[in-house]
C-alpha positions as CSV (number, residue, x, y, z in Angstrom):
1,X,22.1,-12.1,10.6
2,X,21.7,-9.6,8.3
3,X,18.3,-10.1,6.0
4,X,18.7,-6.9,4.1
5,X,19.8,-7.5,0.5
6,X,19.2,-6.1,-2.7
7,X,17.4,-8.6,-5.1
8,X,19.8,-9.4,-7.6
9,X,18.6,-9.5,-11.1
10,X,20.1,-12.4,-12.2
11,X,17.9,-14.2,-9.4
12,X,14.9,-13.8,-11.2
13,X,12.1,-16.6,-11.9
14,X,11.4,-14.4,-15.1
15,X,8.8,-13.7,-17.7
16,X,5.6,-15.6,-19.1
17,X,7.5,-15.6,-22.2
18,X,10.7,-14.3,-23.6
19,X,11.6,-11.2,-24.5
20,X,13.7,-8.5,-25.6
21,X,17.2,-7.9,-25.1
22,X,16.6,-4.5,-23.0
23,X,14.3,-6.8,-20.9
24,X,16.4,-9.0,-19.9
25,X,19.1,-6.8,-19.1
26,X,17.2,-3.9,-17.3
27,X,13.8,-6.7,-15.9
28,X,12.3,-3.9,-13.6
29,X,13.1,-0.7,-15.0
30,X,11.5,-2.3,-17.9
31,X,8.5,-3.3,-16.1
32,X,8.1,0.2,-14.7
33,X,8.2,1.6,-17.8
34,X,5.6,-1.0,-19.4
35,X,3.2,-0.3,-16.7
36,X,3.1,3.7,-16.3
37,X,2.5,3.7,-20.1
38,X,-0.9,1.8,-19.8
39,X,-4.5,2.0,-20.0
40,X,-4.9,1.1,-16.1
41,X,-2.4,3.1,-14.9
42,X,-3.4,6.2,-16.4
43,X,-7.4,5.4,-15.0
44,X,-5.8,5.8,-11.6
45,X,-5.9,9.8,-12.1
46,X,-9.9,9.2,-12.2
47,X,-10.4,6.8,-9.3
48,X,-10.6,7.5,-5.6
49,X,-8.0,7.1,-3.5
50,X,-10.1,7.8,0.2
51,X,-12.3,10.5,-1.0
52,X,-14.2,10.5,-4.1
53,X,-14.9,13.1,-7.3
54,X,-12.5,15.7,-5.5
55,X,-13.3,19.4,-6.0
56,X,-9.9,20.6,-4.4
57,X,-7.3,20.3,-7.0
58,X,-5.4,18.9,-3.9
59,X,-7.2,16.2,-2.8
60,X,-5.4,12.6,-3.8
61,X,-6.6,10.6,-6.2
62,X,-5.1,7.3,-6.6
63,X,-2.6,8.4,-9.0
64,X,-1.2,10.7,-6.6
65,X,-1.2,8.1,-4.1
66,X,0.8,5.4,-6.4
67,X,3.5,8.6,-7.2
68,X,4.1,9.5,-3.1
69,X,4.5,5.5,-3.4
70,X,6.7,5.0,-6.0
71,X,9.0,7.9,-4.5
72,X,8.5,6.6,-0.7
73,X,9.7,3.3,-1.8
74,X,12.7,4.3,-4.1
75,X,13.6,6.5,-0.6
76,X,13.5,3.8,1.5
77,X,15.0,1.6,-1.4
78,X,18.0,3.7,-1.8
79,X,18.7,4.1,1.8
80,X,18.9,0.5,2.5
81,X,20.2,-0.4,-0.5
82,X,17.9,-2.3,-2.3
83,X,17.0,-2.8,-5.7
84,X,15.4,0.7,-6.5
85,X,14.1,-0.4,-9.6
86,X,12.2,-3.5,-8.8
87,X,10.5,-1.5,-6.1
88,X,9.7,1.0,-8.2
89,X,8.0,-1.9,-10.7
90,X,6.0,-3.0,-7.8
91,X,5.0,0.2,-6.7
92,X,4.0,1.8,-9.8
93,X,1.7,-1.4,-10.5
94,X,0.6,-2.2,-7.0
95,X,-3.2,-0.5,-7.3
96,X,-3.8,-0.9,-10.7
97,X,-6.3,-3.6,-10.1
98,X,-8.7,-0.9,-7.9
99,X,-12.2,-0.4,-8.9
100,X,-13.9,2.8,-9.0
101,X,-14.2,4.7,-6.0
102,X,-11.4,2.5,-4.5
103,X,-12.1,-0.1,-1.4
104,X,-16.0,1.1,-1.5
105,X,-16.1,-0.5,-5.0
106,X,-14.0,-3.5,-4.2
107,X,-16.3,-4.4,-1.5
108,X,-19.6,-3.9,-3.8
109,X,-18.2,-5.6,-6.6
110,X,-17.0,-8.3,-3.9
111,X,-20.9,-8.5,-2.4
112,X,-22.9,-8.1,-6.3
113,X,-20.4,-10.5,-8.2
114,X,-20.3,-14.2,-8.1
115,X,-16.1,-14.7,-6.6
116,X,-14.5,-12.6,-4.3
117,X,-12.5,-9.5,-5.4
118,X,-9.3,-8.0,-4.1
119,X,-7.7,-5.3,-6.0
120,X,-4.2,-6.8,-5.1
121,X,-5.2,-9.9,-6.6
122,X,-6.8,-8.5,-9.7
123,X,-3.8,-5.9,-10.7
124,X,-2.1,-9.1,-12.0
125,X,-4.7,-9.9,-13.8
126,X,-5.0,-6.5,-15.1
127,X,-1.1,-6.8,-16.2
128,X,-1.4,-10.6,-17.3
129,X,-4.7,-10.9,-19.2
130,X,-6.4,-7.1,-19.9
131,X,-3.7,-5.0,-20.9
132,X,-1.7,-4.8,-24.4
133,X,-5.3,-5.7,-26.0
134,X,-5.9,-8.3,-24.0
135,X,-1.8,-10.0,-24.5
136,X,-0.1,-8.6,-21.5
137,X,2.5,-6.8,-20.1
138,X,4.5,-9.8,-19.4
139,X,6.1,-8.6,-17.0
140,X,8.9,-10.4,-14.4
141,X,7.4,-12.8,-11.7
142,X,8.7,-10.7,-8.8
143,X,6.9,-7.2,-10.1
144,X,3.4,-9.1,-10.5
145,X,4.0,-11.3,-7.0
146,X,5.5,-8.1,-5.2
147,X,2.1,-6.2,-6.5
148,X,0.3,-9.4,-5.3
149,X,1.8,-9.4,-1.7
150,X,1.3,-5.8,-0.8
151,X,-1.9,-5.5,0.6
152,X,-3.0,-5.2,4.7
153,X,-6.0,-3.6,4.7
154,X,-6.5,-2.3,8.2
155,X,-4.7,-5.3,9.7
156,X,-1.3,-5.3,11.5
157,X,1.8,-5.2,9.3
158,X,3.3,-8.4,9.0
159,X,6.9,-9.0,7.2
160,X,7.2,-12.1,5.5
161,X,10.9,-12.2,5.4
162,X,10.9,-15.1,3.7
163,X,10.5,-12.9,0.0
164,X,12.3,-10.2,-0.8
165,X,12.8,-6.9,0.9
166,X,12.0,-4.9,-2.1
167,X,8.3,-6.2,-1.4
168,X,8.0,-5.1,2.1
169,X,9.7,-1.5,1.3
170,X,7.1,-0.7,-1.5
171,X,4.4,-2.6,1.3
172,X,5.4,0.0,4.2
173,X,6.1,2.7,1.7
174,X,2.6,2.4,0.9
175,X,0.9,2.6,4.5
176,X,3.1,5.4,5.3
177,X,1.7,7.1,1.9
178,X,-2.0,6.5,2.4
179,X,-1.8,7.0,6.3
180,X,-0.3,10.4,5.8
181,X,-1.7,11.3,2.7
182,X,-5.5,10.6,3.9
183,X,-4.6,12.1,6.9
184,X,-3.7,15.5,5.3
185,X,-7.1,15.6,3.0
186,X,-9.4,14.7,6.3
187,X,-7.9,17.0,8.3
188,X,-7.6,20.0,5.7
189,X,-9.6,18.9,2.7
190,X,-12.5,17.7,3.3
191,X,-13.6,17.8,7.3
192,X,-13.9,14.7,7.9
193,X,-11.3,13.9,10.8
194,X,-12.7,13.8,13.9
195,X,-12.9,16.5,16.7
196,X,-12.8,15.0,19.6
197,X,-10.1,15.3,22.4
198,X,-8.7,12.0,21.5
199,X,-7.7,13.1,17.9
200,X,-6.9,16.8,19.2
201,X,-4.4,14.9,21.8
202,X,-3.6,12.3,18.3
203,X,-2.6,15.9,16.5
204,X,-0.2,17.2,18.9
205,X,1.5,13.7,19.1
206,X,1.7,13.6,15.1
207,X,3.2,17.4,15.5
208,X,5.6,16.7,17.7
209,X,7.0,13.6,16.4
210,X,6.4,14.0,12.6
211,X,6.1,17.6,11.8
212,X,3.6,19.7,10.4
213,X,3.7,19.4,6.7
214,X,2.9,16.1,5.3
215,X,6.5,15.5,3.2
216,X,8.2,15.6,7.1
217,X,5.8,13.1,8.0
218,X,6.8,11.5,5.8
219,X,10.7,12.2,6.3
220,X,10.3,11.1,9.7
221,X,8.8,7.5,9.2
222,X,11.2,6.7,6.6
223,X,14.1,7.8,8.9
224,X,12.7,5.8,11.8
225,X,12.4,2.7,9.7
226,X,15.9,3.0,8.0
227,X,17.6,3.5,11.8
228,X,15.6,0.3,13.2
229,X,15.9,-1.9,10.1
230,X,20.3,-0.7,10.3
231,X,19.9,-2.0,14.2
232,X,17.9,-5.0,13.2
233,X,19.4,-6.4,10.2
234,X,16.1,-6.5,8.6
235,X,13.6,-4.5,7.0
236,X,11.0,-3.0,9.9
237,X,8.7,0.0,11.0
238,X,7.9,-1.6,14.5
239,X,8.9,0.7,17.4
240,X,9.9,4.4,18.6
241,X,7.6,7.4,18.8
242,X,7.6,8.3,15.3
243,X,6.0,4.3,14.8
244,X,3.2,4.8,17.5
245,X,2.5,8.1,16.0
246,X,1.8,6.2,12.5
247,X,0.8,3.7,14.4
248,X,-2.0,5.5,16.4
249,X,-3.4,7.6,13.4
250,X,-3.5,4.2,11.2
251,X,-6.0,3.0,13.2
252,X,-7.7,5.9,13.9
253,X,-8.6,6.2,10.2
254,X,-10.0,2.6,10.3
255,X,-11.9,3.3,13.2
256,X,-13.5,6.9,12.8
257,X,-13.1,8.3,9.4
258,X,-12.8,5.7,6.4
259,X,-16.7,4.6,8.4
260,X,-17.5,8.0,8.4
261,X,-17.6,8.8,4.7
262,X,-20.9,8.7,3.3
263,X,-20.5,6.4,0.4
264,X,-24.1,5.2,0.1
265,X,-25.1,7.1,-3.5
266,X,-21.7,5.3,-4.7
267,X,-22.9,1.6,-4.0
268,X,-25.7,2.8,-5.4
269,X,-24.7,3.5,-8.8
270,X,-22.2,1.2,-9.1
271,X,-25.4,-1.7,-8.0
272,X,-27.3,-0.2,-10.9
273,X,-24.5,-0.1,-13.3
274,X,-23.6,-4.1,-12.6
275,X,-27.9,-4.8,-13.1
276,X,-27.8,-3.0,-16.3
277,X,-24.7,-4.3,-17.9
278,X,-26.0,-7.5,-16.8
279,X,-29.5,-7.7,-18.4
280,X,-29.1,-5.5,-21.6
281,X,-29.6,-7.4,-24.3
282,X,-27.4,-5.1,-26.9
283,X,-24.8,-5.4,-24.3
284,X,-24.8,-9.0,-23.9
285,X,-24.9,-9.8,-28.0
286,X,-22.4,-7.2,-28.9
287,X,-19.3,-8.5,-26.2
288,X,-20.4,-11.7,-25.7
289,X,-21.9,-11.9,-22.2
290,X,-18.6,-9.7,-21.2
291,X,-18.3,-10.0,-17.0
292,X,-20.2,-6.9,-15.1
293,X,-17.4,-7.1,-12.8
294,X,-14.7,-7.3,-15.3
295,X,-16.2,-4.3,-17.4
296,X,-17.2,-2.0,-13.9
297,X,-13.0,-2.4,-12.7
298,X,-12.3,-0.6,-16.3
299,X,-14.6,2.5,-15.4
300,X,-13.5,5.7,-13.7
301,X,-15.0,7.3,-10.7
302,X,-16.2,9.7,-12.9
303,X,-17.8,7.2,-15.5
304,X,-19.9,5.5,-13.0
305,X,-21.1,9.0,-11.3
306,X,-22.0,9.9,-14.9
307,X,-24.4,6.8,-15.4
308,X,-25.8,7.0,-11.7
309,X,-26.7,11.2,-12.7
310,X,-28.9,9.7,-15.0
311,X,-30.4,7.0,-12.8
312,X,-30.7,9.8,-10.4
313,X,-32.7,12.5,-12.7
314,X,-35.0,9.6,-14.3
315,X,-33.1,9.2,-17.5
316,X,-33.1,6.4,-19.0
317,X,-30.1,4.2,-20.0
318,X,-29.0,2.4,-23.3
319,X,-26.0,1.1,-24.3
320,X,-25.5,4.3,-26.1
321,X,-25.7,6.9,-23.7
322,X,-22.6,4.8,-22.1
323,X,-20.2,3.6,-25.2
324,X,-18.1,6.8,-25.3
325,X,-16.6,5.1,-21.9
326,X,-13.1,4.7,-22.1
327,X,-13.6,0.6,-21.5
328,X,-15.3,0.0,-24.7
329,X,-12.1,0.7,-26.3
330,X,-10.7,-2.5,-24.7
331,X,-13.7,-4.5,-25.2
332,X,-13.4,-5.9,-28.6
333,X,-10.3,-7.5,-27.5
334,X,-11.4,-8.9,-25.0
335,X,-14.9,-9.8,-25.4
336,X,-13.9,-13.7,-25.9
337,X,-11.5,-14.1,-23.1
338,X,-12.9,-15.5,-20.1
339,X,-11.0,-13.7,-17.2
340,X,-11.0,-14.9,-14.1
341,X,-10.3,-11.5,-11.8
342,X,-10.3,-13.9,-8.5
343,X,-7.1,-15.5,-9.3
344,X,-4.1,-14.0,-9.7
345,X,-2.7,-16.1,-12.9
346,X,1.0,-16.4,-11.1
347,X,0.9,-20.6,-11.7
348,X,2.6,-20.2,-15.0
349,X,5.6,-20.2,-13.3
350,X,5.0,-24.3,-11.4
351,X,3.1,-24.9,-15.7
352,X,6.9,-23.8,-17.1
């Protein structure tokens, strides 16, 4: 049986609410478009994708990371024959509900807030209830669940082959991005992959299997999942040397160098940020008791570094030193809405 079909438009559960012609005839190119040309998605050129405040031009950010993603996925896409253009919604949208300094701030933000906090779960809400000034993107069901559904975290890659294959394409497209992509800035960017004998003998293995150069890495995964998914009749990256290569250095990065990175001055700041947000009374009166949580996930890397300096060299903050951050150009918007960043908002669809 073969499960590898294109999602046909026309089998869309659609949008919140309707919309224009152009929308309805081009749904996902339409979402791509919407979601490129926002607020969020251009943050994602500040924020960290595995190492933070980069001083190498060369090091990715998450931006970069969501661009190898969006071109991964439209390879893979194409080559299967797919529907590019949904997967390039979904991919373009998939991390646009990351804190700063990426899955360090998710997991403060998850610890010093009162509900848990995925960024998979929150880039709908970011795209339902924060953009537009606060109306939305509306964009189609099957971008915002694709964006929903593509998270793994360091566990193994299971296929739910029940939705469709455009969501898994833009799923692996993004583990083979990140593992590759981190791989490249720890090994030649920043020092921090390991040196022992079991990641010299890793090395060789990614050499002689992948390549040398990151984009036939790359090459290499994409043409070992397109061969087995062809002999399989479904979408997979589950076998051959070229998997237990990825496979290998995947969990190497979990094991020895996301753990390594010394993140501690980053919790820090973002912990201070959250308590003063939280207690100043300005703050409070002016936006209306606006969420810490909701108002850190709008900051950049570079924002929150710039209020911890200050903490750092004894300077004390007011709301001033901090309101020529990009997020309190959002805030009068949204000041009265009471967003819930812990649920993803997809229910509209069982409400219509």
């Amino acid at each position: 049986m073969n499960l590898i079909k294109a999602f046909d438009n026309k089998g869309s559960k659609g949008r919140k609410t309707a919309d224009n012609p152009v929308a309805s005839r081009k749904p996902y190119m339409t979402d791509f478009q919407r979601i490129i040309e926002t607020k969020a998605y251009r943050r994602l050129a500040d924020k960290t994708q595995a190492f933070s405040l980069p001083e190498h031009s060369h090091i990715r950010t998450r931006k970069v990371h969501t661009d190898e993603v969006i071109s991964t996925s439209m390879k893979i896409s194409e080559l299967l024959g797919l529907n590019t253009e949904l997967c390039m919604a979904i991919a373009a949208g998939h991390d646009i509900g990351h804190a700063p300094y990426g899955h360090l701030g998710e997991k403060v933000l998850a610890k010093i807030g009162k509900k848990p906090f995925h960024h998979s779960v929150f880039g709908p809400v970011v795209a339902q209830e924060i953009e537009n000034r606060g109306k939305g993107l509306n964009l189609s069901y099957e971008t915002l669940e694709g964006m929903l559904l593509h998270a793994r975290g360091k566990k193994d890659l299971a296929i739910d082959y029940s939705k469709p294959a455009e969501y898994t394409a833009v799923m692996l497209a993004d583990k083979i991005s990140y593992t590759l992509g981190d791989y490249s800035d720890a090994s030649y960017r920043v020092g921090y992959f390991p040196k022992s004998q079991e990641a010299f003998g890793l090395a060789e293995k990614i050499e002689k299997y992948l390549g040398k150069k990151t984009n036939d890495r790359r090459e290499a995964c994409v043409k070992a999942l397109v061969e087995q998914s062809k002999k399989d009749g479904m979408i997979a990256f589950s076998e051959g040397p070229e998997h237990e290569a990825f496979k290998e250095l995947r969990s190497m990065l979990y094991s020895q160098v996301y753990p390594s990175i010394q993140a501690h001055v980053h919790e820090t700041a973002l912990t201070d940020l959250y308590q003063f947000i939280k207690t100043d009374s300005e703050f409070v009166s002016k936006y209306n008791g606006f969420d810490p949580v909701l108002f850190i996930t709008l900051l950049t890397d570079k924002e929150v570094t710039y209020f911890g300096t200050r903490q750092f060299i004894s300077k004390k903050n007011s709301l001033e030193d901090i309101e020529h951050f990009g997020a309190f150009e959002v805030l009068p918007e949204l000041k009265d809405k009471r967003i819930d960043y812990s649920e993803p908002g997809l229910d509209w669809l069982e409400k219509g």
